[in-house]
C-alpha positions in Angstrom: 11.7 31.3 -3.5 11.4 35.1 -3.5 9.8 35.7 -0.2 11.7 37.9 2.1 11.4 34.4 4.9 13.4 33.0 2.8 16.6 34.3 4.2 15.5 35.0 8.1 16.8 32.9 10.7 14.6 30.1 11.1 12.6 29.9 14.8 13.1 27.1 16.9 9.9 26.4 18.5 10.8 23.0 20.5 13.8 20.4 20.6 13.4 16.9 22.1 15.6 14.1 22.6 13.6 11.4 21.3 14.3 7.7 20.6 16.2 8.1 17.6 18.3 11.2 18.3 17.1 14.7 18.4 14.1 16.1 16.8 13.2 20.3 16.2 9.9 22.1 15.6 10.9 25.0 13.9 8.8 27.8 12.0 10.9 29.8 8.6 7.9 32.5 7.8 5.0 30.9 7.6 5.9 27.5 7.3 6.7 25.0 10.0 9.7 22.4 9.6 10.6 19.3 11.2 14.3 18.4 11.3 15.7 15.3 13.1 19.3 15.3 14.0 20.5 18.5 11.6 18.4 16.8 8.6 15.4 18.6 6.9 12.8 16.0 6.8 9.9 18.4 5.6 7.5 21.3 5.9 4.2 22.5 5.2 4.8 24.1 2.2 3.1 22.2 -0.2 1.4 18.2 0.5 0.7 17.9 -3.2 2.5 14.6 -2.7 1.5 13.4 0.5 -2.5 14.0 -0.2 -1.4 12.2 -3.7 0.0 8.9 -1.6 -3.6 9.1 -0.3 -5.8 9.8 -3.3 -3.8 7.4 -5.6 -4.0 4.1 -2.9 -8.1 4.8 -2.6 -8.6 5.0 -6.4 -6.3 1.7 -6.6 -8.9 0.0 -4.7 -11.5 0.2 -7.1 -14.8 1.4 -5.2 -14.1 -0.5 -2.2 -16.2 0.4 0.6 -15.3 1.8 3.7 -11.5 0.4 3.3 -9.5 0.7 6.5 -6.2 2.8 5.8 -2.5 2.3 7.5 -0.7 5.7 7.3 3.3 5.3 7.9 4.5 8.7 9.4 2.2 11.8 10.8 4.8 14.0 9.7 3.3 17.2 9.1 0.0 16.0 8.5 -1.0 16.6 4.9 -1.6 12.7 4.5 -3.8 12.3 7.7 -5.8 15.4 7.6 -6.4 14.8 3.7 -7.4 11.0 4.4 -9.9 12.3 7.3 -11.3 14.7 4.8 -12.8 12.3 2.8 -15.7 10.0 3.9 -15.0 7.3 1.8 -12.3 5.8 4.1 -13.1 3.9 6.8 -10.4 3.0 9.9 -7.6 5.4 9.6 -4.7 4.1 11.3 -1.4 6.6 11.9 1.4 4.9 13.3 4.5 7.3 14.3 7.5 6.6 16.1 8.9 10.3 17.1 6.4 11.0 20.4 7.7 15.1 19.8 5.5 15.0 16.7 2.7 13.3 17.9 3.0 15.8 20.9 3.1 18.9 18.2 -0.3 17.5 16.6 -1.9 17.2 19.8 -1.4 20.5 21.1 1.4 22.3 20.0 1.7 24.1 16.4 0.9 21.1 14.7 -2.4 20.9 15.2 -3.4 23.6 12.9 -2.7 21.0 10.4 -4.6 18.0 12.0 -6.4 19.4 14.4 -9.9 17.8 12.4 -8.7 15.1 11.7 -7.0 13.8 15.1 -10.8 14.7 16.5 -12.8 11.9 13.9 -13.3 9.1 15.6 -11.9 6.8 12.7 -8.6 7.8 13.2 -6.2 6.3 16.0 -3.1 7.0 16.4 -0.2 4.1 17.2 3.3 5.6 19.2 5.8 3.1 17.7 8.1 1.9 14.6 6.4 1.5 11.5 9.3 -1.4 10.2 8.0 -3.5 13.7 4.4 -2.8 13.3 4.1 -4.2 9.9 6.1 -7.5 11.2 4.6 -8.2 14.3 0.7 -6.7 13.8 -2.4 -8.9 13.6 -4.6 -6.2 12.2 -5.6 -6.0 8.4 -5.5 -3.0 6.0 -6.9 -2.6 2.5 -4.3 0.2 1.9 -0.8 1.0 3.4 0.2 4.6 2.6 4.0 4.8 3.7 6.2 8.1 3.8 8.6 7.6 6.5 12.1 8.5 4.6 13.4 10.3 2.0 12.6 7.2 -0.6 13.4 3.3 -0.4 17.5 4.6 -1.5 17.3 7.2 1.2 16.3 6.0 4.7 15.7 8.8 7.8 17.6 5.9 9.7 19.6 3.1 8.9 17.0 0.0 10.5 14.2 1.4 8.0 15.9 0.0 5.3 14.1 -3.0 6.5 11.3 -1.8 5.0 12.3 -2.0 1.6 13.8 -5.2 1.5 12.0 -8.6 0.5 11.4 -9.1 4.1 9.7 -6.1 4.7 7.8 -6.2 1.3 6.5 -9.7 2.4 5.2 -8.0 5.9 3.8 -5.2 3.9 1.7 -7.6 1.6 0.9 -9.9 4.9 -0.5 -6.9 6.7 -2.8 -5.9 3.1 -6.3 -7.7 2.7 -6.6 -9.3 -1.4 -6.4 -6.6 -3.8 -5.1 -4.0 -1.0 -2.8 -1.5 -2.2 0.8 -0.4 -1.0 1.7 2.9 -1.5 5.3 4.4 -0.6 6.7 8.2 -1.3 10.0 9.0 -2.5 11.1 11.5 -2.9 12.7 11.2 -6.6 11.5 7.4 -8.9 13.1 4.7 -8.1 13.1 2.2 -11.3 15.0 -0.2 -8.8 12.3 -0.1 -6.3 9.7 -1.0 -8.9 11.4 -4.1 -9.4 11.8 -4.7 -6.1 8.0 -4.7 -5.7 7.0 -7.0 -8.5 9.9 -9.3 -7.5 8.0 -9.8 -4.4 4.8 -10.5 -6.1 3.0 -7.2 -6.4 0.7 -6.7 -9.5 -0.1 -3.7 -11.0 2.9 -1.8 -9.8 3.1 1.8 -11.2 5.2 4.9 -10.3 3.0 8.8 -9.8 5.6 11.6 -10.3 4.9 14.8 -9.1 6.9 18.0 -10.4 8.4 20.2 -8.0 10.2 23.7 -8.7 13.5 22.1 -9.1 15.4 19.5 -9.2 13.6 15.6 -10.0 10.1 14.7 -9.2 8.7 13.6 -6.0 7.2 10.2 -6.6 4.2 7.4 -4.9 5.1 4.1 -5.7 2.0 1.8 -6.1 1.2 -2.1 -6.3 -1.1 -4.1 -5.8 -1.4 -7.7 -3.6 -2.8 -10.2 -5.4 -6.2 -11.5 -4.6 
C-alpha cells in the first residue's frame, strides 16, 4: 500500500461500549474500519470475499427461486448491499449483534455502503447473536451466509466458537431447508473445518479461496444439507 493514507493517523469517528466490549468507527483515507476492543475486524477496502460468500451460496442452490437468505454479520456491508443488488433472492435476513454497527448503517457513515439495501423491503434486520439465533429460531433459510470472525480457528469472541462445533453445525443444518447451502468466511482455508462439515453430514462441501496482496487466501467454505 503506497497511498500517502497509509501512514496518517487513523480518525476516530465514534466509540461505544457495546455488549461485548468496546467497538470504534474509524476512517484511515478513504476507507472506513471497524475495530472491537483494539482488534481490526475489517474495512471497506475490498468485499471481493464477502460479495463471493454471497454469489457462491446462490449458485450452490441450483436455480432455486426466490430463496430466502440468513446473513451472519452486517459488518461493513459488502455481503448485504451485494445480496440486495440482485433480484434473484428473496427474504434477506441480517442478524448482527454490535447495535454501534447497526446504528452506523442506519445513519451514520455506514450507510454509504447499505444505504439501498437497508431501504428494500426484503431485507430485515435482527439485533442479536448469531450462535443463539441459529439454536433457538423457528424460521427456515435456503442459504446461511456466515462471516462473523476471523475463520472457524479464529473467533472475534470466545462463545462463537460454538458455532463451529458439531452442535452448532447441527443448528446450522436445522435452521437450512433440503438442499440449502451453508456458507462461512475465513479468513485463510481451513482443511480441518472441511472435515468438520462433512463429519456433520454436509454434502458437497468445497473450499473458494480468494487471493489477496499478501499473505494466505481469504476463503468461503461451502456444503450442502442433504435433501
Amino acid at each position: 500500500m503506497t497511498a500517502a493514507y497509509a501512514y496518517d493517523t487513523p480518525e476516530v469517528l465514534d466509540r461505544r461500549e457495546g455488549p461485548y466490549g468496546e467497538v470504534v468507527l474509524r476512517r484511515h483515507g478513504p476507507l472506513l474500519q471497524i475495530i472491537a476492543n483494539g482488534c481490526f475486524l475489517m474495512d471497506t477496502s475490498d468485499g471481493r470475499s464477502e460479495r463471493l460468500l454471497v454469489d457462491a451460496a446462490l449458485d450452490a442452490l441450483d436455480g432455486r427461486a426466490a430463496p430466502e437468505v440468513l446473513i451472519g454479520g452486517l459488518g461493513v456491508g459488502f455481503s448485504l448491499a451485494h445480496a440486495a443488488a440482485n433480484p434473484r433472492w428473496g427474504r434477506i435476513t441480517v442478524v448482527e449483534r454490535e447495535p454501534a454497527v447497526v446504528a452506523w448503517h442506519r445513519a451514520g457513515p455506514l450507510a454509504e455502503m447499505s444505504a439501498a439495501a437497508l431501504a428494500d423491503p426484503r431485507t430485515h434486520i435482527v439485533e442479536t447473536d448469531l450462535v443463539a439465533y441459529v439454536r433457538e429460531t423457528s424460521a427456515a433459510f435456503d442459504a446461511l451466509c456466515l462471516d462473523i470472525d476471523n475463520g472457524p480457528g479464529w473467533t472475534v469472541t470466545e462463545d462463537n466458537g460454538g458455532l463451529y462445533t458439531p452442535a452448532g453445525l447441527a443448528d446450522c443444518a436445522r435452521v437450512l431447508r433440503p438442499g440449502g447451502v451453508l456458507a462461512v468466511w475465513s479468513a485463510e482455508p481451513s482443511p480441518k473445518f472441511e472435515g468438520s462439515l462433512q463429519n456433520a453430514g454436509f454434502q458437497r462441501v468445497r473450499t473458494e479461496e480468494i487471493p489477496v496482496a499478501r499473505g494466505v487466501p481469504d476463503a468461503v467454505h461451502l456444503a450442502v444439507r442433504p435433501g
